[in-house]
N, C-alpha and C positions, 0 to 999 in steps of 0.2 A: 504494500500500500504506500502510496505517495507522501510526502508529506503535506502536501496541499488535500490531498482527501482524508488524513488522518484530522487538517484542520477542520474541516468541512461534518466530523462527526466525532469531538472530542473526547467521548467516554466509549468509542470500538478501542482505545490501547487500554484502556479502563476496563473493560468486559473482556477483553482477549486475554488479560495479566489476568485474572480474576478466574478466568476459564483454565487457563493453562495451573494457574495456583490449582484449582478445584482436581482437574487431571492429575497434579502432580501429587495430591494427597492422597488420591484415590488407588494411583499405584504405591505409593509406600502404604497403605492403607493390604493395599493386597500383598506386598513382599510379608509383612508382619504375621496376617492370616497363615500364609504359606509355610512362614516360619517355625509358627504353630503349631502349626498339621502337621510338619515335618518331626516334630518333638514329640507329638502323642502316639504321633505311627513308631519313631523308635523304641518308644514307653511299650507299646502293644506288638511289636515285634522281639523285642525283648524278654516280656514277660512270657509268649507262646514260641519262644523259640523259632522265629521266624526272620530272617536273614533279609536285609533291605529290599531286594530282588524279588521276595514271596508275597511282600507287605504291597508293592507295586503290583505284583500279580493281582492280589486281592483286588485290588483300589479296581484295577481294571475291569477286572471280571463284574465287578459291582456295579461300573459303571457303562459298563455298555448291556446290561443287563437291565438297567433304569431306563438306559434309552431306548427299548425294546429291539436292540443289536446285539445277540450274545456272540461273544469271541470264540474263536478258533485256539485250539493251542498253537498254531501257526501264525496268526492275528496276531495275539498274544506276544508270541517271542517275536517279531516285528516290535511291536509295540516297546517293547522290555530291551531289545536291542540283542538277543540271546541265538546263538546257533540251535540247529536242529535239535543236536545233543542234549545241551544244555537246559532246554526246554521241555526235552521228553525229563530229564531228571528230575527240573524242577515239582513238572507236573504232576510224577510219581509220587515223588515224597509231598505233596499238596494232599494227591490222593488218599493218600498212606495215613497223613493224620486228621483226616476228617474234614480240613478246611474245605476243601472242593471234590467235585465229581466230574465224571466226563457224561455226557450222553448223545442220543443221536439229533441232530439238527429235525423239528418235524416239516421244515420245506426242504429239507436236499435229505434224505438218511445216507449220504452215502457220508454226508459231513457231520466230525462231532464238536461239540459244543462244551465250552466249561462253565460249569455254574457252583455256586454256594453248595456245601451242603450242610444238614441242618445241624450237624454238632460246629461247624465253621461260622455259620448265623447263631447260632448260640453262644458261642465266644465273641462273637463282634458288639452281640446285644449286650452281651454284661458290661461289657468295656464301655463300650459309645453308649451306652443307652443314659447313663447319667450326663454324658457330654449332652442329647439332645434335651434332655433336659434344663441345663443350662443354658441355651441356645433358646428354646423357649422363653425361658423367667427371662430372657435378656431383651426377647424382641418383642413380650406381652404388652410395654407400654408404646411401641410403634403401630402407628395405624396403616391399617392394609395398604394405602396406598402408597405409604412410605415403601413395603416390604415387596410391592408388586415394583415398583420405579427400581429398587435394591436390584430384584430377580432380572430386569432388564438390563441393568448393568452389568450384573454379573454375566448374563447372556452376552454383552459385546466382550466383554475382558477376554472370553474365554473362545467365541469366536477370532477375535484378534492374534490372540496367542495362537490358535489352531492354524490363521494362514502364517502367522511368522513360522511355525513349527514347518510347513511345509515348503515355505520359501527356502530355508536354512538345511534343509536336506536337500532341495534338489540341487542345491549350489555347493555342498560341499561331502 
C-alpha cells in the first residue's frame, strides 16, 4: 500500500498491526496448546509403556477414525514416516497389548483397517477422560458462539498446516 493511500484510510496500518498482533497471539497461543499435548502424551506414553512413535500411532488412528477415514497400516506408516518393517512391528506389538486391532475395511475387504480396541479406549478414557473434563469447566462460561468462531479457527490453523505439511514434502 502506498503511502498516499495508507493517508487516505488512517486506521488500515491501525487494523493491519492489530490483525497481525491478533495472528500473532493466536499462533503462540497454538505452539503453547501443542506444547501441552506434547507433555501429557509423554505423561501417557510413559505410564503404558508406549514409545513416542505408538502415542503418534494412536493420535492417528483416532483421528482419522473421527473423520470417518480409518487408516491403513500402510497410511499409517506414511503418516508416522516408518518402513514397511517397522510398521508391521509397531502394529504387532499395538496388537499384542490391546491398544488397537486390525480389521477388514467394509468398502474394499481386500483392505484392512486399524482401529481402537476397547481395552486401548479404556486406557485412553481413564487418562483423558479427566482432561475432558477440565476442558469442559474451562469452556462452561464461553458462549457457543464464542466456541463455534474457536472450532473455525481451529479449522483454518489446521487446514493451513495441512497445505504447509504438503508443500514441505513435495519440495524436499
Amino acid at each position: 500500500m502506498s503511502a498516499h493511500e495508507q493517508s487516505e484510510r488512517p486506521d488500515a496500518t491501525d487494523a493491519d498491526g492489530a490483525r497481525r498482533d491478533l495472528e500473532s497471539t493466536i499462533a503462540a497461543d497454538m505452539r503453547a496448546m501443542t506444547a501441552e499435548s506434547d507433555q501429557l502424551g509423554r505423561v501417557f506414553g510413559a505410564r503404558h509403556h508406549l514409545s513416542a512413535n505408538d502415542f503418534r500411532a494412536l493420535l492417528h488412528i483416532m483421528v482419522a477414525d473421527v473423520d470417518g477415514r480409518p487408516v491403513s497400516p500402510g497410511e499409517l506408516g506414511s503418516l508416522l514416516g516408518l518402513s514397511s518393517a517397522a510398521m508391521t512391528y509397531l502394529v504387532e506389538r499395538m496388537i499384542a497389548s490391546g491398544h488397537i486391532r486390525r480389521e477388514p475395511d467394509t468398502r474394499d475387504r481386500r483392505r484392512v483397517i486399524l482401529r481402537y480396541d476397547e481395552p486401548g479406549m479404556d486406557v485412553a478414557r481413564q487418562f483423558f477422560g479427566p482432561l475432558g473434563q477440565h476442558v469442559h469447566e474451562s469452556l462452561s462460561a464461553l458462549p457457543d458462539t464464542d466456541l463455534a468462531a474457536a472450532h473455525r479457527v481451529f479449522g483454518a490453523l489446521t487446514d493451513a498446516m495441512q497445505t504447509y505439511h504438503q508443500e514441505i514434502k513435495s519440495t524436499g
